[in-house]
Residue, then its C-alpha position, 0 to 999 in steps of 0.5 A: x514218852x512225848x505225844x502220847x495222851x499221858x494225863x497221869x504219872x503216878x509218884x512211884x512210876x519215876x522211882x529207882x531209875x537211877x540212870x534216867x537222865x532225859x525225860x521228855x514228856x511233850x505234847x502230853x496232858x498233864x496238869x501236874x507232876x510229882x516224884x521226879x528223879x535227881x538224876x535227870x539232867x535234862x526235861x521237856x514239858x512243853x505242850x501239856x495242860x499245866x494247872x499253875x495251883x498248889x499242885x505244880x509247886x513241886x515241879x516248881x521247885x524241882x526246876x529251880x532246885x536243878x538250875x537246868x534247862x527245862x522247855x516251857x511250862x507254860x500255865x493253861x489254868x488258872x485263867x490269870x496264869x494262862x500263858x504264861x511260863x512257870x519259870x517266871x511265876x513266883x511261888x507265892x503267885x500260885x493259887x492256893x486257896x482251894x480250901x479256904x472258907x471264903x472261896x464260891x459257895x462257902x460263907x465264912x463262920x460267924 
């Protein structure tokens, strides 16, 4: 599925493909993935948009979880992560303030 412009894969797209053992999924526009197989034994993710938030902890933790070899998910957003793989970003560098009180435009309750 590389080169193909894909932005979204829905969590159940991935289900029941009990056989599936390669994904490449190159030079597409993702920013994030869920609801990927343990069958999988090998993944390319390079070339994608990767948006390094809350929302690629799964994909994060399903690298390390494998301890296989995945190409390059290399962090497009947020501007402090751009660059750089997301196999070296501990999870608690991940931005995960979205919702806190004090992010722009909110003010915190007195």
């Amino acid at each position: 599925m590389t080169g193909n412009q894909i932005n979204t894969i829905g969590q159940a797209a991935l289900e029941n493909l009990d056989n599936l053992r390669v994904l490449d999924l190159r030079n597409n526009d993702l920013s994030m993935i869920v609801g990927l197989p343990t069958t999988i034994t090998q993944a390319e993710f390079s070339g994608n948009p990767w948006q390094c938030t809350c929302d690629i902890i799964p994909l994060h933790k399903w690298c390390r979880i494998r301890q296989m070899t995945v190409s390059s998910v290399v962090c497009e957003r947020p501007a402090r992560l751009k660059g750089i793989d997301l196999a070296d970003i501990p999870i608690t560098d991940l931005d995960c303030k979205r919702n806190r009180p004090t992010e722009a435009g909110s003010r915190p309750r007195k």
